[in-house]
N, C-alpha and C positions, 0 to 999 in steps of 0.2 A: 454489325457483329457485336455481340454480346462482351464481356470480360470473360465469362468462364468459357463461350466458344471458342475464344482469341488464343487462351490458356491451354484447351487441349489442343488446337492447334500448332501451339509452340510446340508441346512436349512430344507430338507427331514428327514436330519435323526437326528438332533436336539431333535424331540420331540421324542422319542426314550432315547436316551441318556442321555438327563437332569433328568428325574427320578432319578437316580442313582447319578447325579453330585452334589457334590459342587461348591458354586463359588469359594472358596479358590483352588480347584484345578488348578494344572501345566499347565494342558491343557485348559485351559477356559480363555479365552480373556480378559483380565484386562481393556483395554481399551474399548469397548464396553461395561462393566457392566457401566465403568463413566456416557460414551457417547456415541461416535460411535467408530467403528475402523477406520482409516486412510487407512487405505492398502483396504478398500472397497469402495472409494472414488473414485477409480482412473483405477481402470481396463478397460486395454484395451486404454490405453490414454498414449501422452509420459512421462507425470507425473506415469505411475505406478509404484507401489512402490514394487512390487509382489503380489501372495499370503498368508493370512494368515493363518495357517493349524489350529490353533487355532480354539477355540468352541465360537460360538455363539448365545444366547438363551436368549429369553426375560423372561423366568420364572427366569434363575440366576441372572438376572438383578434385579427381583421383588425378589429376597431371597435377595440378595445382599444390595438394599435400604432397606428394613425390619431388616437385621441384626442389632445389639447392634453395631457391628464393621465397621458402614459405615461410608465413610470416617475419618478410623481409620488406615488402613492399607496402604497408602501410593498411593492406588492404580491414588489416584486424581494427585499427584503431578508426577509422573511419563506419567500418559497422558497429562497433562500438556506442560511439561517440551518437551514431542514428538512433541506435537504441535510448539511449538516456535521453534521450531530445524530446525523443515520444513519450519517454514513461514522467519527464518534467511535464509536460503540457497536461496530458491525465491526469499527473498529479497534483496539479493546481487546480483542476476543474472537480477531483474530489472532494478538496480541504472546503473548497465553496460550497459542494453539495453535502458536507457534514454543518457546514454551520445554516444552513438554509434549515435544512429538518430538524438541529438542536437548539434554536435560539428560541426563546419566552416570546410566550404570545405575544404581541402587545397589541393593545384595544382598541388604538387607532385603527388599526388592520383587519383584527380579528370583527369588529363590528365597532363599525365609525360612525353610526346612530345610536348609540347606547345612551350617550348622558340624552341625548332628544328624548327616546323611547322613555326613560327613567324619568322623564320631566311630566311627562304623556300619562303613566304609571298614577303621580301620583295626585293629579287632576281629577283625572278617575275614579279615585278612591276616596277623593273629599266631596265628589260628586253624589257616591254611595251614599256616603254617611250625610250630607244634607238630604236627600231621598229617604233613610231610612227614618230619619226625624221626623220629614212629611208624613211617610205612610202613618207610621204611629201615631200622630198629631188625630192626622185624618180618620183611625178610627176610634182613638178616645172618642172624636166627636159625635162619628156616625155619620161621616160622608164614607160611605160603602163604596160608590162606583168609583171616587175620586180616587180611594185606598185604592184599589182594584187597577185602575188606570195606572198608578205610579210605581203598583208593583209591575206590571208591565216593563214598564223603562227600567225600573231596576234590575231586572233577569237582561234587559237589553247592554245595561253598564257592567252588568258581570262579564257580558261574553268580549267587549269592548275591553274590559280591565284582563282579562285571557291572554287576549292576542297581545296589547302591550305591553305584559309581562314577558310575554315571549320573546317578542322581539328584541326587551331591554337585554333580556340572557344570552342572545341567538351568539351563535358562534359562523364566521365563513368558515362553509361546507368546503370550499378546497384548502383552505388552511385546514383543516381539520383531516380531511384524506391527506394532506401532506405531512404532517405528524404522523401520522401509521406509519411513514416511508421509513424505509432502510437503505442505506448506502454500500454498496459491493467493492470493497479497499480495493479489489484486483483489477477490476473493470471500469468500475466508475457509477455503474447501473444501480436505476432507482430499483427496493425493491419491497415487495409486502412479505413483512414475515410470519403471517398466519395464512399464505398462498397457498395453494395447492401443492403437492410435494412434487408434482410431476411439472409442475410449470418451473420450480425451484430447479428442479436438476436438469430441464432444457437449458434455464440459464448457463448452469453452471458448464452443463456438454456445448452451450452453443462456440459456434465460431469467435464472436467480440472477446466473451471471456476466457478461452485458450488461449485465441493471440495474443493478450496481454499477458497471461499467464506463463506462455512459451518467453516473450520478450524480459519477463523476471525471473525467470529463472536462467537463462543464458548472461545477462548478468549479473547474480547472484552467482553463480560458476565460475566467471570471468573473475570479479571481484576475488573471490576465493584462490584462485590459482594464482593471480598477481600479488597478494598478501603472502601466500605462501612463498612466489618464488622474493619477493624483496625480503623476506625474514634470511631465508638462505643466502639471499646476494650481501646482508648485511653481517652477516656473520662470518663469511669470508673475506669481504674487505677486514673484518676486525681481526681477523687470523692471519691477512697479510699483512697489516701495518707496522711501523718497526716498533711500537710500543710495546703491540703484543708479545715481537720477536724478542725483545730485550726481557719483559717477563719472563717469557719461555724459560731464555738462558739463563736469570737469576734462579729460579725455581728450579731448574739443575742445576745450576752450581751449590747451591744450598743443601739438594739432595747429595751430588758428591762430597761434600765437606759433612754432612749427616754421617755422611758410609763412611770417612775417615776416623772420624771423631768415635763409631760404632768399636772400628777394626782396632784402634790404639785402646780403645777397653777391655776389650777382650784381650787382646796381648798385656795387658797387664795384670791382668785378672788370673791371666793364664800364669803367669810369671808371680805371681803371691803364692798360687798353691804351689810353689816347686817347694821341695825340704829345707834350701838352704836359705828361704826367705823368711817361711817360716820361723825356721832358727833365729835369723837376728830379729825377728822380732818378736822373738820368746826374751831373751835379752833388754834389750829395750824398754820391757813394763815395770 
């Protein structure tokens, strides 16, 4: 039986079975009550990761968030932790497949008969040029058929000097198709970026590269929610600690003693305009 046979067969018989299940049970898929499973991401692709014989059911999912004990039982940190495991391993076999398509040719590799062919090269062409002295010798003289015969070899040393110029230049043809390549950051996948646009966008809709795509983005979520709640959980610890409490109450007391210091101005202020203050200190100047 097939994997995706196996898979609708589960899901057949799923509702069946869950009546009777917990999610706390052996058999019941930890990582799908989180999220999703991982290992149904990828069937049938080189990324598969197998079958999961595990149970899969969206009613354990829905006991499972209902539970008193959600995300109490570790189940989160352990899909988690799956997650990152896979998108490490990926992610090292990128970083290789960026440096394989970016590094400089080098001539060992690219053509490791170059300095021969270039030796070949220029044999050849001292071959010419002592030929070219003959013919001409030959008919200053007026040996006609000998001229005749040596141009011969000469057009025969040009096609000879062709080919080993060639050669000395030649580049390896899969080194050369592999420079065209492009590397897909989300996948991993080699890729041509003057392809066809509809081969482009099979990639991009195929299965390999959603599952990883789903797998970054479920942690990039996670990450997000976890950042956010430690900024709040640090900000109440800093709100309970007695440092901040003794703040607190410096910072009103300062205010009250503000509103003291306010209210005895005004009552004095108030008490200069009365007449009889005025008065003495009409007096006074």
């Amino acid at each position: 039986m097939t994997d995706m046979a196996r898979q609708l067969l589960d899901e057949l018989m799923n509702q069946y079975q869950a009546s009777s299940k917990d999610f706390r049970d052996s058999d019941v898929c930890k990582d799908y009550l989180v999220s999703f499973c991982p290992h149904l991401l990828f069937t049938n692709t080189k990324a598969d990761l197998g079958s999961c014989d595990l149970l899969h059911d969206d009613k354990l999912v829905s006991d499972y968030k209902a539970s008193p004990d959600y995300m109490r039982l570790g189940y989160e940190e352990s899909f988690y932790n799956k997650l990152r495991n896979l998108l490490s391993d990926l992610d090292r076999k990128i970083r290789r497949a960026f440096q394989r398509v970016s590094t400089e040719a080098d001539e060992k590799v690219t053509n490791p008969d170059k300095e021969e062919n270039q030796e070949a090269v220029i044999l050849i062409e001292q071959k010419i040029k002592t030929l070219l002295e003959n013919i001409e010798k030959a008919g200053e003289e007026g040996r006609i058929q000998e001229a005749k015969s040596l141009t011969s070899d000469l057009d025969k040393l040009k096609i000879e000097l062709k080919a080993a110029q060639e050669k000395a230049n030649a580049v390896n043809p899969m080194f050369k198709n592999e420079k065209r390549l492009e590397v897909c950051d989300v996948c991993g996948a080699f890729l041509v970026p003057d392809d066809d646009t509809r081969r482009l966008d099979a990639h991009i809709e195929g299965k390999q590269h959603q599952g990883y795509l789903k797998i970054r983005e479920a942690l990039a979520e996670y990450k997000s929610k976890n950042s956010s709640a430690d900024n709040s959980s640090r900000r109440s610890s800093r709100d309970r600690s007695p440092y901040s409490r003794r703040r607190r109450e410096r910072s009103r007391s300062r205010d009250r003693d503000g509103d003291r210091d306010r209210s005895s101005s005004r009552s004095y202020n108030k008490y200069r305009d009365q007449p009889r203050y005025r008065s003495r200190d009409r007096y006074n100047r």
